[in-house]
C-alpha positions as CSV (number, residue, x, y, z in Angstrom):
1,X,107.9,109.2,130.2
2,X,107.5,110.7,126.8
3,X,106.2,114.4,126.3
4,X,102.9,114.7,124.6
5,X,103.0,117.0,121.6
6,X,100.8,120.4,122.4
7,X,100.4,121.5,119.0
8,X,103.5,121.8,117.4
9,X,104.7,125.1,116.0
10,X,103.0,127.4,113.4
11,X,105.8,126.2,110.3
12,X,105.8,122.6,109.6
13,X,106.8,119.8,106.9
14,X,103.9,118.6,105.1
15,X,104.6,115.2,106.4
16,X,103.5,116.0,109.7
17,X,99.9,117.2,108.6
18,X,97.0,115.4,110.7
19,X,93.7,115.2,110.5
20,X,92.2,119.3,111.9
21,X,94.9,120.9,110.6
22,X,94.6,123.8,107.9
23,X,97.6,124.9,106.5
24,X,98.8,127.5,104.5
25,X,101.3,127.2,101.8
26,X,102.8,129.4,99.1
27,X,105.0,129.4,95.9
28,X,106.5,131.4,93.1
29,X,107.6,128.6,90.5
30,X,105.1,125.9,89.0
31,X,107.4,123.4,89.1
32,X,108.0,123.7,93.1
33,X,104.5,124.3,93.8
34,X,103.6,120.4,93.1
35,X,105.8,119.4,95.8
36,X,104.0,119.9,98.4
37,X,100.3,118.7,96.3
38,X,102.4,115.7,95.7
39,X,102.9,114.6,99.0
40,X,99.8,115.2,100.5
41,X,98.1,113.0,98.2
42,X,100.2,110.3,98.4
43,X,100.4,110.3,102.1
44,X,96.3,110.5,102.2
45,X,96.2,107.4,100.2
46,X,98.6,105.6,101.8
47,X,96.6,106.7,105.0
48,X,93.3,105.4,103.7
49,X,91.6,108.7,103.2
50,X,89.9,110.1,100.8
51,X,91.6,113.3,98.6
52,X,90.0,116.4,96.8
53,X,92.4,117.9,94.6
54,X,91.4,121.5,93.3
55,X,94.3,122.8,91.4
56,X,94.5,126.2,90.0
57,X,91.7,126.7,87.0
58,X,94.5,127.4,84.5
59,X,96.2,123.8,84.7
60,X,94.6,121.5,83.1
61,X,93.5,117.9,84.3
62,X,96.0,116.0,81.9
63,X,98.8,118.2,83.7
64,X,97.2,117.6,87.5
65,X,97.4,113.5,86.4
66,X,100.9,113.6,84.7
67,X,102.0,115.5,88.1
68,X,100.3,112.9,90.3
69,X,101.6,109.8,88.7
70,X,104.1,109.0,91.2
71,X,107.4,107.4,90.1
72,X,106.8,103.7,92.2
73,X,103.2,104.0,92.2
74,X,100.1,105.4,90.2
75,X,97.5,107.1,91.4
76,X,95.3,105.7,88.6
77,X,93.6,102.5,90.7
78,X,92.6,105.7,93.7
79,X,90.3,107.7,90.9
80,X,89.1,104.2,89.5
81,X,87.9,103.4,93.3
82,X,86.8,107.0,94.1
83,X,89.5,107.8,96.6
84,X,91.1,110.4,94.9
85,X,89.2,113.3,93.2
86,X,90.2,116.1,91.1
87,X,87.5,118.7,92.0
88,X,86.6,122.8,91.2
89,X,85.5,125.0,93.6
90,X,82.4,125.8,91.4
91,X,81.2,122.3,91.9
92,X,82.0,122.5,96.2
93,X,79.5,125.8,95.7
94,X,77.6,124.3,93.4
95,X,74.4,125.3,92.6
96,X,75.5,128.6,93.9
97,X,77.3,130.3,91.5
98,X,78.8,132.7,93.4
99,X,81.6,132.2,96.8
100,X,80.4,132.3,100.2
101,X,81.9,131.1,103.1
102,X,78.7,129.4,104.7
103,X,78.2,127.4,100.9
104,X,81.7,126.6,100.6
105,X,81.9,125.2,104.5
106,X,78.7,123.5,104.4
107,X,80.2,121.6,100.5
108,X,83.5,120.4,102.6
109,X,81.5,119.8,105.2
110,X,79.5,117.1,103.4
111,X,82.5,115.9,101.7
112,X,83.8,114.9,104.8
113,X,80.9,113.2,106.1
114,X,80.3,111.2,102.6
115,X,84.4,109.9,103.0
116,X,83.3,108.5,105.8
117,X,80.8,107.0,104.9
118,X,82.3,105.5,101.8
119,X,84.4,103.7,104.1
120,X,88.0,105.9,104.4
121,X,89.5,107.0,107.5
122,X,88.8,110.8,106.6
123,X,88.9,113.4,103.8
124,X,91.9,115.6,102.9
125,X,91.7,118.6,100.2
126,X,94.4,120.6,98.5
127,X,93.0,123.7,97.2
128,X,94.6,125.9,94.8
129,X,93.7,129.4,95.5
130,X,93.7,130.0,92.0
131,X,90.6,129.9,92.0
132,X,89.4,132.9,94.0
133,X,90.3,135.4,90.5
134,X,88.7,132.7,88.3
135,X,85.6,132.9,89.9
136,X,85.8,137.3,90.5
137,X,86.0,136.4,94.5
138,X,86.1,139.5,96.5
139,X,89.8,138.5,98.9
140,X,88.2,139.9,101.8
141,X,85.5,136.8,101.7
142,X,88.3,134.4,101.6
143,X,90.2,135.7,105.1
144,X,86.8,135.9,106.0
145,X,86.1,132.3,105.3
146,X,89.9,131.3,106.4
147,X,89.0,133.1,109.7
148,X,85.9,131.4,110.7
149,X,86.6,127.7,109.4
150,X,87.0,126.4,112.5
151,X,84.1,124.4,112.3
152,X,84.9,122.5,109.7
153,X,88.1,121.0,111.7
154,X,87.6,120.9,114.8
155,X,87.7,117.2,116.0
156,X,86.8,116.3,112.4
157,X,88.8,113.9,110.3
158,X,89.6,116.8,107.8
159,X,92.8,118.1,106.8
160,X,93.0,121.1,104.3
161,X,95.9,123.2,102.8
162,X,95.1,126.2,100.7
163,X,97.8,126.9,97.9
164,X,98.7,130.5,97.2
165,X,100.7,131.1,93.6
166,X,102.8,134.6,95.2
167,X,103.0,135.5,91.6
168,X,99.2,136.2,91.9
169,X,98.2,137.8,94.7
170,X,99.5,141.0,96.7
171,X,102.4,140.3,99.9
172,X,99.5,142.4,102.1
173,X,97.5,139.7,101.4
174,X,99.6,137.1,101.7
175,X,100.7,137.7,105.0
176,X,96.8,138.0,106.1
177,X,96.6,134.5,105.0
178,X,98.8,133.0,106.3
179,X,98.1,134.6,109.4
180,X,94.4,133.3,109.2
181,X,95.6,129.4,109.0
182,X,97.1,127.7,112.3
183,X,100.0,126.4,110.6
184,X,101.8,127.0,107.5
185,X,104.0,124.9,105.3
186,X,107.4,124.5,104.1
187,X,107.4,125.0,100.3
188,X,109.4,122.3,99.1
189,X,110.4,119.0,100.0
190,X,113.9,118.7,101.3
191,X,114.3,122.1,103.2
192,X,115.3,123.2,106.1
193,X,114.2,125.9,108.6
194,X,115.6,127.0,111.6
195,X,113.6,129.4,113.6
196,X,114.1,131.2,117.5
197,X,111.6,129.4,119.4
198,X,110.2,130.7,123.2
199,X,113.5,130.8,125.8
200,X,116.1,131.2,123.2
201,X,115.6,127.8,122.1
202,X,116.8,127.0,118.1
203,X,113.9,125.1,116.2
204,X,114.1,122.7,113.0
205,X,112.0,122.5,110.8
206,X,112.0,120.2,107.7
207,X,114.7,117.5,106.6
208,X,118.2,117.7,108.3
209,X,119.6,115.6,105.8
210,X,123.0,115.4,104.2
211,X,122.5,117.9,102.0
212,X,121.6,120.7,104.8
213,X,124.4,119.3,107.1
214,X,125.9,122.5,106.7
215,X,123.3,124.9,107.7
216,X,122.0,122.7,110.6
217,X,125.8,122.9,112.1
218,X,125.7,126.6,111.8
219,X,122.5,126.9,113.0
220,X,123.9,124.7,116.0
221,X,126.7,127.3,116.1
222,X,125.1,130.3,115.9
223,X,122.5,129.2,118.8
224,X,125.2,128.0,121.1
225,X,127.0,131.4,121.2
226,X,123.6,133.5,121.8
227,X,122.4,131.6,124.5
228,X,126.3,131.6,125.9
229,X,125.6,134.0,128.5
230,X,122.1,131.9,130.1
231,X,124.6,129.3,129.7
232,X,121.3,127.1,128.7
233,X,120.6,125.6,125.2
234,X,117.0,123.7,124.0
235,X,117.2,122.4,120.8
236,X,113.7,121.4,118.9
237,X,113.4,118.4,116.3
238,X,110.3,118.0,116.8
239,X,109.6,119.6,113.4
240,X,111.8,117.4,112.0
241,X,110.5,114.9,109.2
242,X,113.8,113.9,109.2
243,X,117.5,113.2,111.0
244,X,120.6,111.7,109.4
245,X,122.9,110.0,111.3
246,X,125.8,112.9,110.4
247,X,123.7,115.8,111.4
248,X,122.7,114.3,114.8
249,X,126.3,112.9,115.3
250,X,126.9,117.0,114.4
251,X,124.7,118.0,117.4
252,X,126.4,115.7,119.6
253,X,129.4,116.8,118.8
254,X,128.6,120.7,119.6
255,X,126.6,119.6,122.8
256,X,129.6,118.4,123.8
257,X,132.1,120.6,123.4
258,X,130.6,123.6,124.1
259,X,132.5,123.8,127.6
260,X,130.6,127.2,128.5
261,X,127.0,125.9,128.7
262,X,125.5,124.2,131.6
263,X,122.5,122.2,130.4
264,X,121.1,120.8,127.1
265,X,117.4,119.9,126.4
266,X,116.8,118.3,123.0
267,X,113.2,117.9,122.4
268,X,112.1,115.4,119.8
269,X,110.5,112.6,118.2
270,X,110.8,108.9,119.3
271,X,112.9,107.7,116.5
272,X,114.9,110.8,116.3
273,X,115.3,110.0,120.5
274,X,116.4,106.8,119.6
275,X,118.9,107.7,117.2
276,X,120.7,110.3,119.4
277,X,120.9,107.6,122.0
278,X,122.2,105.0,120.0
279,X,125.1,107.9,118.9
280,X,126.1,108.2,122.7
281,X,123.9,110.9,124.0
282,X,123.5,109.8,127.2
283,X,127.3,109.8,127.8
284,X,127.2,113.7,126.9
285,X,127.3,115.4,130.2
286,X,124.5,118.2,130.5
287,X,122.3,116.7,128.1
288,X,118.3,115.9,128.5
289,X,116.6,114.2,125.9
290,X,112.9,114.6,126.1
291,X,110.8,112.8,123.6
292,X,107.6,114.2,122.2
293,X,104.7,111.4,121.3
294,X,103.1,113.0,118.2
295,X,99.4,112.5,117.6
């Protein structure tokens, strides 16, 4: 019987972005930072809900548009419709002039409400924090705000990443935010992370793809000969968007030639269990595969 996923961990894909999460994402180059914007609009569309975009003051709406046009599909019938919205944060406050947390939490709140009662499955905003210096913002009412938001997500069909450009704002404060959020994103599509999860266990996180091949097998490596002496290894895909066929044949590979260890425990996704099965991993002596049914 399948594992039911807890939670996940704090660093995660956007692709696996649900509705109550609040994420925090950063980025240094304005080309990379519409990666991530990118995909969470698309996937909200394709998901039937409805999108706020608030990008940074300084860009304007002819840029946000040109960004948004996606290669195989405009965005152009979802603003005719009203699904996706290019937004401010003066008009969320609005007809306050200045930030508060309680006016800006009680705008999104209503958003939320009105998406779903326009008909879409839930709302989803992208927020630029951009503009917290447009508007003279003091920072410590934004952790303030990022701190007590739990309201506004909890078992609510809203999903919210807040975009922080690292060219503009202090590490110190950078690290307090994304502290403040419950999860935090990887910057660009295509990565991969791999991270020391609880018991020694090795943790992916992004795309294990052809391209990072290469750092997944020595990430593989490198695990297998800590945990040598416990004579134990967990691997987790479950922060995986996902799995090519030479990087899971790779894992196999190591799994079973790593005569020192014991016993193997690969958590992971359906598809990605599938995968490893078709590939031979139950002929691999030592090795569990536990799949984790995402929400």
């Amino acid at each position: 019987m399948p594992a039911r996923d807890t939670g996940g961990g704090h660093l995660l894909p956007v692709q696996h972005l649900r509705p109550g999460d609040h994420s925090f994402v950063s980025y240094g180059d304005d080309e990379v930072r519409w990666d991530v914007v990118t995909a969470f609009v698309r996937l909200g569309l394709a998901r039937g809900e409805k999108v706020i975009v608030l990008p940074c003051p300084a860009v304007s709406e002819e840029e946000v548009l040109a960004r948004l046009d996606f290669p195989s599909r405009s965005p152009a019938p979802a603003r005719e419709r009203g699904q996706l919205v290019l937004s401010s944060m003066r008009s969320v406050i609005r007809p306050d002039a200045e930030f508060t947390a309680a006016r800006q939490l009680a705008g999104l709140h209503a958003e939320t409400d009105r998406a779903r009662a326009e008909g879409y499955s839930g709302l989803r905003t992208f927020i630029d924090m951009g503009w917290v210096a447009a508007l003279g913002t003091d920072p410590a009412a934004v952790i303030q705000r990022e701190t007590g938001a739990q309201s506004l997500f909890a078992g609510r069909p809203y999903t919210e990443i807040c975009a922080y450009d690292r060219r503009r704002f202090d590490r110190a404060l950078l690290a307090a935010m994304e502290k403040a959020h419950p999860h935090a994103l990887l910057e660009q599509l295509g990565s991969l992370r791999a991270v020391r999860g609880a018991d020694d266990a090795v943790c992916f996180i992004g795309e294990a793809d052809t391209a990072n091949q290469a750092a997944f097998t020595r990430s593989l490596e490198l695990a297998l000969a800590r945990t040598a002496r416990a004579r134990r290894l967990a691997v987790d895909l479950t922060g995986l968007h996902f799995l090519s066929v030479g990087c899971a044949t790779r894992l196999l590979a190591l799994v079973h030639g790593a005569a020192g260890h014991e016993r193997f425990e690969v958590h992971c996704g359906q598809g990605h269990g599938r995968l490893l099965r078709r590939l031979g991993a139950g002929e691999v002596p030592g090795l569990t595969v536990r799949e984790v049914i995402r929400p």
